[in-house]
PAMIPA-503314 format. One record per residue (C-alpha): residue in three letters; x, z, y. Coordinates in pm, whole numbers, plus 50000, padded with zeros to 5 digits. Example, Ala and Ser with C-alpha at 12.3 -4.5 7.8 and 13.67 -1.06 7.14 Angstrom:
<tidos>
ALA512305078049550;SER513675071449894;
</tidos>
This chain:
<tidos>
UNK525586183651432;UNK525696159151732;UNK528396138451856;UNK529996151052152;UNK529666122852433;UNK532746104352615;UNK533396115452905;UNK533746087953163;UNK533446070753512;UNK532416037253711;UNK533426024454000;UNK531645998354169;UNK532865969454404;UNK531125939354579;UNK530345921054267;UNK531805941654034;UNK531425974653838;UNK533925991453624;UNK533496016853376;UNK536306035253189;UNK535716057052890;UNK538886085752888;UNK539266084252519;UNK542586103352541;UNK541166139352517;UNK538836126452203;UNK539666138651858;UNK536966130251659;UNK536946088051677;UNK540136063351740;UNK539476043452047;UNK538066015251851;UNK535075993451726;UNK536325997051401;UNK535136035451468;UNK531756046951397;UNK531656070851652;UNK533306050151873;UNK530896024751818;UNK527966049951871;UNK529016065552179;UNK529626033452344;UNK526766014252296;UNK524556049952413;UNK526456046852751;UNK526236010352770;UNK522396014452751;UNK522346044753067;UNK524936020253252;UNK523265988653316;UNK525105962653496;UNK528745967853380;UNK530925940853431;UNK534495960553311;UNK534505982152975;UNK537566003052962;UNK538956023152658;UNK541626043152782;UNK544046054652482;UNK547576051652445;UNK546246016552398;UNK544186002852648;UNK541245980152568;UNK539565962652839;UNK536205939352715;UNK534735918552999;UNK533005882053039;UNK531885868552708;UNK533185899452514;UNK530815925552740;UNK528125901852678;UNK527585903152299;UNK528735942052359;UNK525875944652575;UNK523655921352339;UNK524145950752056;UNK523375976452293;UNK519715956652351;UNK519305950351985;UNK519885992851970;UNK517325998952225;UNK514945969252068;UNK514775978551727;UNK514236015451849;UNK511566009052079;UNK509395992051796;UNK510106022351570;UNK507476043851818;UNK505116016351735;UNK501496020251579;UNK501475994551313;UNK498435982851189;UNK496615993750857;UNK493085992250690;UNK491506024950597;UNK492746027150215;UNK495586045950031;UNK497256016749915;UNK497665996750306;UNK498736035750448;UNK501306035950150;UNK502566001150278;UNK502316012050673;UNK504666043450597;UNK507476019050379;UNK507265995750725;UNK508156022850940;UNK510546037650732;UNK512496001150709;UNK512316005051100;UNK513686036751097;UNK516496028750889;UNK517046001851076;UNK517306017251406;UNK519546044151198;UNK522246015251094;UNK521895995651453;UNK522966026751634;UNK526726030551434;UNK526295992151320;UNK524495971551515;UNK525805939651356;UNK525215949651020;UNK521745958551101;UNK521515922851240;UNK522165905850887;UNK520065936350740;UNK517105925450992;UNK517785890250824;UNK517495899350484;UNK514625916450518;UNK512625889450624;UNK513725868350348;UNK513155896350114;UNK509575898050255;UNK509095861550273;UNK509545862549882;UNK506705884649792;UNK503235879149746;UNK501315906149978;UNK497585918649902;UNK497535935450265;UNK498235896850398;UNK497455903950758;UNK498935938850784;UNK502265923250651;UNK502075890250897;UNK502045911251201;UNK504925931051079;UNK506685898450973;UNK506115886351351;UNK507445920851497;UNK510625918351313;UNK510565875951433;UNK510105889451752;UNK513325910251740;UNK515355888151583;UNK514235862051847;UNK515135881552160;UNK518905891052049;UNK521795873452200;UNK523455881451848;UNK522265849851704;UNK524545829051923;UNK527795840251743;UNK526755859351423;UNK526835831051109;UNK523955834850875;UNK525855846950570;UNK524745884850524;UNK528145891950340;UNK530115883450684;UNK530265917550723;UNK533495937250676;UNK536175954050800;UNK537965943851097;UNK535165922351147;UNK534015936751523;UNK537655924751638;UNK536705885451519;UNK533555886051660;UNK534325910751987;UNK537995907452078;UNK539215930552369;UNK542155921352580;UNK544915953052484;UNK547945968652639;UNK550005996752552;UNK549546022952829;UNK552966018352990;UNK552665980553070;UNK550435959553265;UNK549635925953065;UNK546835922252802;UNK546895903352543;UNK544165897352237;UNK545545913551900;UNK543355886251692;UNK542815850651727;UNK539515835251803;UNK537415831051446;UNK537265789851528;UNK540965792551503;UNK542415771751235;UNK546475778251197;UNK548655751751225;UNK552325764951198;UNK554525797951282;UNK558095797551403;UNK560225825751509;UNK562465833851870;UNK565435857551821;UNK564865887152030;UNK567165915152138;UNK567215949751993;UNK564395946951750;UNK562585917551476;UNK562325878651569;UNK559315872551773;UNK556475858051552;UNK554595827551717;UNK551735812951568;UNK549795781451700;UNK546095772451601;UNK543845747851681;UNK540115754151800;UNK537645746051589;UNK535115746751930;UNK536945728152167;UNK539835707352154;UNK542655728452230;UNK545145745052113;UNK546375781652095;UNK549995801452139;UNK549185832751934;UNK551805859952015;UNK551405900751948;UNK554825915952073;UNK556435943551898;UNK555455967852157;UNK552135963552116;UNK551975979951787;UNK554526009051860;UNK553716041751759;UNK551916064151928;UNK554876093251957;UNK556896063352083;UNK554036048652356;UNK553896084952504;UNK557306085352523;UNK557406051652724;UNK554556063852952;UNK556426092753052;UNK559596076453132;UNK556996056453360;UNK555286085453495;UNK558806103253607;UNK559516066153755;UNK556906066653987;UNK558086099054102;UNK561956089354104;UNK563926089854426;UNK566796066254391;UNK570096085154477;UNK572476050254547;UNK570596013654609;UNK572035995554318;UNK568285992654171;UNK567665972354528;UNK570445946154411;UNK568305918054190;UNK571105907753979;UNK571685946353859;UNK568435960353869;UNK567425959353507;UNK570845978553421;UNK569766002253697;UNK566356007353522;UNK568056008953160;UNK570556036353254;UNK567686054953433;UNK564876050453116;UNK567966060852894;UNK568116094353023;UNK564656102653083;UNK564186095952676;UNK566906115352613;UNK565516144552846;UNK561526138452679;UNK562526135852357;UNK564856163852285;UNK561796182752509;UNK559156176252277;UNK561606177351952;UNK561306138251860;UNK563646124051656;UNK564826092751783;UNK567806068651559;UNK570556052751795;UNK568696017951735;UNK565386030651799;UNK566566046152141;UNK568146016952277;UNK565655994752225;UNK563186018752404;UNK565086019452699;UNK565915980052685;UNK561865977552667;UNK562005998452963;UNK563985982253145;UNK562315949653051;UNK558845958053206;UNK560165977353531;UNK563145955453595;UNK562395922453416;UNK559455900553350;UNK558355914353083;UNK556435895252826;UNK557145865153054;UNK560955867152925;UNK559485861352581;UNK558415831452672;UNK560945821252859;UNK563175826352581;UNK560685802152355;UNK562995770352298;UNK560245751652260;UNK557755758252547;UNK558685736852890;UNK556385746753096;UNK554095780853192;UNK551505782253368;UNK550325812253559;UNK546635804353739;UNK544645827653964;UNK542795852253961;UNK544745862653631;UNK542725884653490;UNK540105856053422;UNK542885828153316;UNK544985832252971;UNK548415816753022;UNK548315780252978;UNK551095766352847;UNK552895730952699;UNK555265731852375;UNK556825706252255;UNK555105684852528;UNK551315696552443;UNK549235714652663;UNK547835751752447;UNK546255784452575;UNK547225815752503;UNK546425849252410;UNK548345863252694;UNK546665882653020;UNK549245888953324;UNK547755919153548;UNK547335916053941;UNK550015943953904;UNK552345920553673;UNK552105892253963;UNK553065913654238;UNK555635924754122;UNK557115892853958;UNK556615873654336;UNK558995907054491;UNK561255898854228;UNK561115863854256;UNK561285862554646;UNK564335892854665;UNK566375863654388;UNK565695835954578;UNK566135851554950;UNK563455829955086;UNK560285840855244;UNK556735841954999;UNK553955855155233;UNK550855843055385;UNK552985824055668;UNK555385809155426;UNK552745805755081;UNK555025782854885;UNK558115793754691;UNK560855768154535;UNK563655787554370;UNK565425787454044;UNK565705813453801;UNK569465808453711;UNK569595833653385;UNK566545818353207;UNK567145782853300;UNK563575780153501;UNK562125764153797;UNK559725785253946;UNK556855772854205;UNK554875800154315;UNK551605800654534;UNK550065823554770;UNK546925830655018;UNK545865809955225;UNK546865781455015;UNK545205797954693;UNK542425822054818;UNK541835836054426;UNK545715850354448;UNK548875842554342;UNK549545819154118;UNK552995803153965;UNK553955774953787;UNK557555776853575;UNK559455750153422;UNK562085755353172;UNK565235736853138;UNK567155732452850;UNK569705760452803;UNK572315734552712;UNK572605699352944;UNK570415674652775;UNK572255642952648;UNK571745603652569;UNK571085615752223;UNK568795640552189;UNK566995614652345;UNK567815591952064;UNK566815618051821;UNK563495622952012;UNK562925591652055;UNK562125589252390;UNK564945563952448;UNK566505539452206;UNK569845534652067;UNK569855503752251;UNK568785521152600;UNK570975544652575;UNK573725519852537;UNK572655501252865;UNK572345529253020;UNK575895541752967;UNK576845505553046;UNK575275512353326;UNK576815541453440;UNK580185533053366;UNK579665496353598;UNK578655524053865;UNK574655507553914;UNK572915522654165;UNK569835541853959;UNK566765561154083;UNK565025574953761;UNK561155574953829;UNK557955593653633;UNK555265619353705;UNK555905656453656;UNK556835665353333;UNK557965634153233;UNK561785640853156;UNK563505630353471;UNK565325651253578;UNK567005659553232;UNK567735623653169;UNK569555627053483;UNK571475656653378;UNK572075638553057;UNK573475607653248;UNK575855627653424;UNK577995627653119;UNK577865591553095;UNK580315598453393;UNK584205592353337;UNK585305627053399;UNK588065608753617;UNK585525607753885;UNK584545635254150;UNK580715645154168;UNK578495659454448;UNK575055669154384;UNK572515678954617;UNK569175697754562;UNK566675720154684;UNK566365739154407;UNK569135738254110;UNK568075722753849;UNK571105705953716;UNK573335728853514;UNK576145728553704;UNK578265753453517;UNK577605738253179;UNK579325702453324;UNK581665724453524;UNK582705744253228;UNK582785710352998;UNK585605699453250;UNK583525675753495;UNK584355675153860;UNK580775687753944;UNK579965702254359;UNK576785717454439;UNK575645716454725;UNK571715733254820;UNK569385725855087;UNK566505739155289;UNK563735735055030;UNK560255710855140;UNK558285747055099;UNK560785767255354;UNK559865779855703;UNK561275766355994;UNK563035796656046;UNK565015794955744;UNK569065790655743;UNK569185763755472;UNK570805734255561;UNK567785704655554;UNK568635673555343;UNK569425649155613;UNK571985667555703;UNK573525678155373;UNK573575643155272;UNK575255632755604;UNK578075659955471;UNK578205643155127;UNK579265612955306;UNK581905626955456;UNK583195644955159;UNK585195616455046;UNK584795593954773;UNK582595608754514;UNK579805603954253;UNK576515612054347;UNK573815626054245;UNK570235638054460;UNK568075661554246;UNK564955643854388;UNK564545614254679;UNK561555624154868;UNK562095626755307;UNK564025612455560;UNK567315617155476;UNK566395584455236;UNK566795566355507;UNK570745577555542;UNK571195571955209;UNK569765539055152;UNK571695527655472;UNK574605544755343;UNK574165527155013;UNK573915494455233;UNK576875493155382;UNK579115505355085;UNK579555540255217;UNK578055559154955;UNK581275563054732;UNK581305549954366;UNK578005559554187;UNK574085568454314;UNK571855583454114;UNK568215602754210;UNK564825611454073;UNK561645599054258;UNK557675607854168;UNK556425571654079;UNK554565558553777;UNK556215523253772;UNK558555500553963;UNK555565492054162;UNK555165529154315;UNK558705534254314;UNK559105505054640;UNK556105516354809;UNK557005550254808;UNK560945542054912;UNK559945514055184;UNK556025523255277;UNK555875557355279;UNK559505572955371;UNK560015537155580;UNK563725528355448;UNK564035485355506;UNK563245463655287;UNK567095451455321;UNK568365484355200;UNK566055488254938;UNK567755463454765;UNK571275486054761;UNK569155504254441;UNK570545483454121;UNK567905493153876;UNK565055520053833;UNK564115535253508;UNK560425546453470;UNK559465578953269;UNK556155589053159;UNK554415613652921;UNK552205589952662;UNK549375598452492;UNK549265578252177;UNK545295565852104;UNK544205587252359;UNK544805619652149;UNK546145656252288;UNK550005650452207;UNK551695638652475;UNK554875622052397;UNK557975620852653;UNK559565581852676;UNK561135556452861;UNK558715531152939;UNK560955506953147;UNK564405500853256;UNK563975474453556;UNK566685460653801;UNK566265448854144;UNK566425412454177;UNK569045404154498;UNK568285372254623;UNK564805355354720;UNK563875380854944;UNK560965376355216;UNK560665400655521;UNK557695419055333;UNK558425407954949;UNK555325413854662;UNK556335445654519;UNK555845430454163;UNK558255405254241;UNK561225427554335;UNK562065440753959;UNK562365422253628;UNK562365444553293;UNK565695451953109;UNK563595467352871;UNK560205476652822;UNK558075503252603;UNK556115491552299;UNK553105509052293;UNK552595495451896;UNK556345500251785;UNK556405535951999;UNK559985518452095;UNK561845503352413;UNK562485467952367;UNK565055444452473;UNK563875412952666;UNK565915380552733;UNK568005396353002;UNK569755419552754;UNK569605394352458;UNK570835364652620;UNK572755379852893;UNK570765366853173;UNK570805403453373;UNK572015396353696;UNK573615433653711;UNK575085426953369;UNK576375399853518;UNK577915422753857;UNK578985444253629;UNK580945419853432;UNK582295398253722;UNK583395434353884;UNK585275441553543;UNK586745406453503;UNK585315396953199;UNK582465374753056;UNK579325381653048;UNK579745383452651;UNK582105410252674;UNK579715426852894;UNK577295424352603;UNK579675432852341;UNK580825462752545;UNK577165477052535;UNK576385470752171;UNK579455493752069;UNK577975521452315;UNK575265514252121;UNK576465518251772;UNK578265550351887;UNK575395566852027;UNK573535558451697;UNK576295566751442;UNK576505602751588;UNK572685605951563;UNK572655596451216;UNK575385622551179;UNK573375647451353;UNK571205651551039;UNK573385673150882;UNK574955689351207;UNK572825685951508;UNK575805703751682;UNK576605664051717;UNK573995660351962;UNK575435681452220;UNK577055678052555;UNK581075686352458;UNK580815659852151;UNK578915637652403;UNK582035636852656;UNK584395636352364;UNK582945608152179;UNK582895589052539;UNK586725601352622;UNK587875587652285;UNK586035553052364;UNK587815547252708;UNK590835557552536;UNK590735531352255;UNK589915507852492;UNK593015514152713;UNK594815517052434;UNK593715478652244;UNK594485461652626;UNK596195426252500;UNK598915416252714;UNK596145394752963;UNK593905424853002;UNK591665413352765;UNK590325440052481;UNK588555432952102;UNK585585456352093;UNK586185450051701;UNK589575471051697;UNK588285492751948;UNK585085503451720;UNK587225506351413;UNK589185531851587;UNK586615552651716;UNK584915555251391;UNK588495568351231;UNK588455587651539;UNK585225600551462;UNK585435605551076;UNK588565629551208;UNK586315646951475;UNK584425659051210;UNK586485668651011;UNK585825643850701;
</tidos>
């Protein structure tokens, strides 16, 4: 009996043509390679539709195959048609009964060939293969007849495109073995992004981890390595891409009836309640569906339909996965997206990914995106700063005409919890040592601007600084986009104001306040603490001047792009044009950069200098190398930021500041920052066993308890022994935790 044919369609654009096989009325195959028929019927239309850039299986899951995946499909399809055109040809035989004998075997190997290459073609690959070994073995009589037919089945073999990724091992066949060699991109009919359900066979696994996710199992992450190329793969199949089928119908009507829903009040215009809005609204059109079509449906199971609902209608989708990944930083969303896997960096390496955003996904994620921010994303205004408060993300998103392929974004994820001195410790990107100066540092009230090229770790040393910060002291941040987690210090009891400014990306016609003048506000806000998200415009100039003339309140601290001290004074003086005089109100600049040990893919976060500003000497244009002297440098060999001779021996002529400002010696000075030191590195030690240590409350209580014991061990002339100060803070700290 023959096969029934698929019914489908093409469309064709400029350079494009798509063609979409409606496997949802089939009931003889399963949408799939894996499927005989399936198999069959697709490679038969393949061959009548030349030219097909887009393969589409529509089923409750939707396969799409295009690029190098529609090549090799197409590459069977012309091994079909090959093997069956030379199945129609007249071999050639000598007039005896023996050679016809042989002639009729020949073409009944072809035939059976052609007969396994139409439901199989790559098993009739390695059957082609064997064959000619087979036949290589044997001594023939009919020498000739057989050479020619040796050459025809060369001559087939030669002309595949099958040989590029098919190995030569004939048992490579088996099941499942169509989605290594020929992986589609898949979505469940109800959402938008693809992803592939298998890795690439060059994969070689490296580790798995799991994220907690609402309403349903941990997500499963895998990473891999590339055999091919060197990179490095994010491997992630979400649960709802291997639902079951009563459930994916149930989800595709709840989107069908959305499409036609009329909303009767505007709370599903409101950003911030949207995705409640959606989840009330999926809720009830499950309910109505499945007590329709008599599907039974657990309390569990039903919410966490209507949560997955409201995830891809209201949400982001498989985005939020990600950005609930504690260890990704950065995602990576490049245009067009249908072409470009989201590219990604974990644990400060850069992987791919098996993840495929739609054109439909990024539409709707820059309405959402621009309705949360309230700032303008269109072709007059193509760049888009904003922060996405709930998931602790920096969002930069592009648009036409400043990226003609289409949107694109770029997302960077902060730490849900402030970073402190010592996670850095603990991740070695400072040392005990630094971190020690550092809080010196910050305590003397220096003047710091924390340099390093994106990605480095600037900003969340800053943040992490911040609680170097006697909470006595009032602090005023400013920022065009929030990046420093306000709440968090807020809620730990710091004296933290926010204020926001006109981002660099706004229009002119925007109602932010620009920098300039928010700093000019700061000023006048009394005396305060602060802090500037990034230096980067004019209103350096007013606070370098400010700075100057002591007007600046009790602390400065700001992030600048810059590689080294070098770039940071040339930027500051050169290129924004603050004086060379006020220049030297900054007290010390600490360089950040990602390293890449023996020139290998990991990139590691560190501190590479910590450099202050020498005071005196100055000429009317100094040398730029001549303006800083290291603190401390990075060891390249030790992976470690070493002292020099201005730590060691005291000679730091902000140590020194610091000291005189205090009224002590300069050995004091250095005594003060060796017990920093030790504490920072005794709660580190601890954090082995409790890594609950490393956070931001034990952070400000550990620092509370130091300025209390030194208050408290104040000899009658003002002077204090750090010895009797560190034995109580380590009885202090024994208590803390409870031993």
């Amino acid at each position: 009996m023959e096969e029934k044919q698929c019914v489908y369609e093409t469309k064709r654009k400029t350079e494009s043509k798509s063609l979409t096989i409606n496997c949802r009325s089939c009931t003889i195959g399963n949408s799939t390679l894996g499927d005989e028929i399936c198999r069959r019927n697709i490679f038969s239309i393949l061959q009548k539709e030349p030219g097909v850039t887009h393969l589409v299986l529509n089923h409750v899951f939707v396969k799409v195959f295009s690029d190098n995946e529609l090549v090799r499909l197409n590459d069977c399809a012309k091994f079909i048609e090959d093997i069956e055109a030379h199945t129609h040809l007249q071999l050639p035989q000598k007039e005896n009964i023996q050679c016809k004998g042989c002639t009729e075997k020949r073409h009944k190997d072809l035939q059976n060939l052609f007969l396994c290459a139409a439901k199989d073609p790559l098993k009739a690959f390695f059957q082609l293969k064997s064959l000619l070994r087979v036949r290589g073995e044997k001594e023939s009589s009919c020498h000739d007849c057989e050479q020619h037919y040796r050459t025809l089945l060369s001559e087939i073999l030669k002309r595949t495109g099958l040989t590029q990724y098919l190995d030569n091992d004939t048992g490579a066949i088996k099941e499942g073995y169509y989605h290594l060699v020929i992986r589609p991109y898949v979505r469940p009919g109800f959402i938008d992004s693809f992803i592939q359900l298998e890795p690439p066979s060059d994969a070689i696994f490296l580790e798995s981890y799991e994220v907690p996710r609402k309403g349903t199992r941990p997500l499963h992450i895998s990473l891999y390595t590339l055999h091919s190329r060197p990179e490095k793969l994010y491997f992630v199949v979400p649960p709802e891409y291997e639902l079951p089928r009563e459930e994916l119908y149930i989800l595709e009507e709840v989107r069908n009836q959305l499409s036609k829903h009329r909303p009767k009040d505007a709370s599903f215009m409101d950003a911030m309640t949207a995705e409640d809005y959606f989840q009330r609204l999926g809720t009830q059109i499950i309910a109505r569906y499945a007590q329709e079509k008599q599907i039974h449906l657990d309390t569990e199971r039903f919410k966490y339909l209507s949560d997955l609902f409201s995830r891809y209608s209201a949400g982001f989708g498989i985005l939020e996965d990600l950005l609930n990944d504690y260890r990704l930083q950065d995602i990576y969303v490049n245009a067009p997206v249908m072409n470009n896997p989201l590219h990604l960096v974990l644990d400060g390496e850069e992987y791919t990914s098996n993840i495929y955003l739609s054109n439909g996904d990024i539409d709707a994620f820059a309405s959402r995106f621009r309705i949360l921010s309230g700032r303008a994303f269109s072709e007059a205004s193509p760049v888009l700063d904003m922060d996405l408060h709930r998931h602790h993300t920096r969002v930069t998103a592009i648009s036409n005409p400043l990226t003609p392929r289409g949107i694109a974004f770029a997302l960077r994820k902060h730490r849900s919890k402030p970073w402190t001195l010592n996670h850095f410790i603990k991740n070695k990107m400072i040392s005990p040592s630094a971190a020690g100066l550092l809080s010196f540092l910050i305590d003397g009230q220096a003047s710091l601007l924390i340099a390093g090229s994106r990605g480095s770790g600037k900003t969340s040393l800053l943040s992490a600084l911040i609680l170097e910060i006697p909470q006595r002291f009032r602090i005023l941040t400013i920022e065009d986009t929030a990046e420093i987690p306000i709440d968090d210090f807020q809620r730990q009891g710091y004296k933290i104001q926010s204020l926001i400014t006109k981002s660099i990306s706004a229009g002119t016609s925007s109602t932010e306040v620009n920098p300039t003048d928010a700093l000019r506000t700061a000023l006048r806000l009394g005396e305060s603490v602060l802090i500037l998200g990034e230096v980067r415009g004019m209103e350096a100039k007013v606070l370098f001047e400010a700075m100057r003339v002591g007007a600046a309140g009790n602390l400065i601290m700001g992030t600048l792009h810059g590689s080294t001290t070098r770039d940071v004074y040339e930027r500051i003086v050169y290129d924004i044009g603050v004086p060379t005089t006020s220049f030297k109100a900054v007290d010390a600049v600490i360089i950040a950069a990602p390293i890449r040990s023996d020139g290998g893919m990991e990139r590691k976060r560190r501190v590479t200098q910590i450099s202050e500003v020498i005071k005196t000497g100055w000429t009317i244009d100094p040398d730029p190398d001549k303006v800083f002297q290291n603190i401390m440098f990075y060891d390249t060999a030790k992976d470690e930021l070493c002292t020099t001779d201005l730590l060691d021996m005291g000679q730091s002529h902000l140590i020194q500041s610091i000291a005189k400002k205090w009224g002590i010696t300069v050995e004091k000075a250095l005594q003060n920052i060796q017990l920093r030191t030790e504490m920072k590195n005794t709660i580190v030690e601890h954090s082995k066993d409790n890594e609950e240590l490393l956070e931001a409350k034990v952070t400000r209580d550990a620092n509370n308890a130091f300025w209390m014991s030194i208050e408290q061990n104040k000899r009658n002339d003002g002077s204090v022994n750090y010895q009797d100060v560190r034995k109580q803070w380590m009885t202090w700290f024994k208590s803390y935790q409870g031993e």
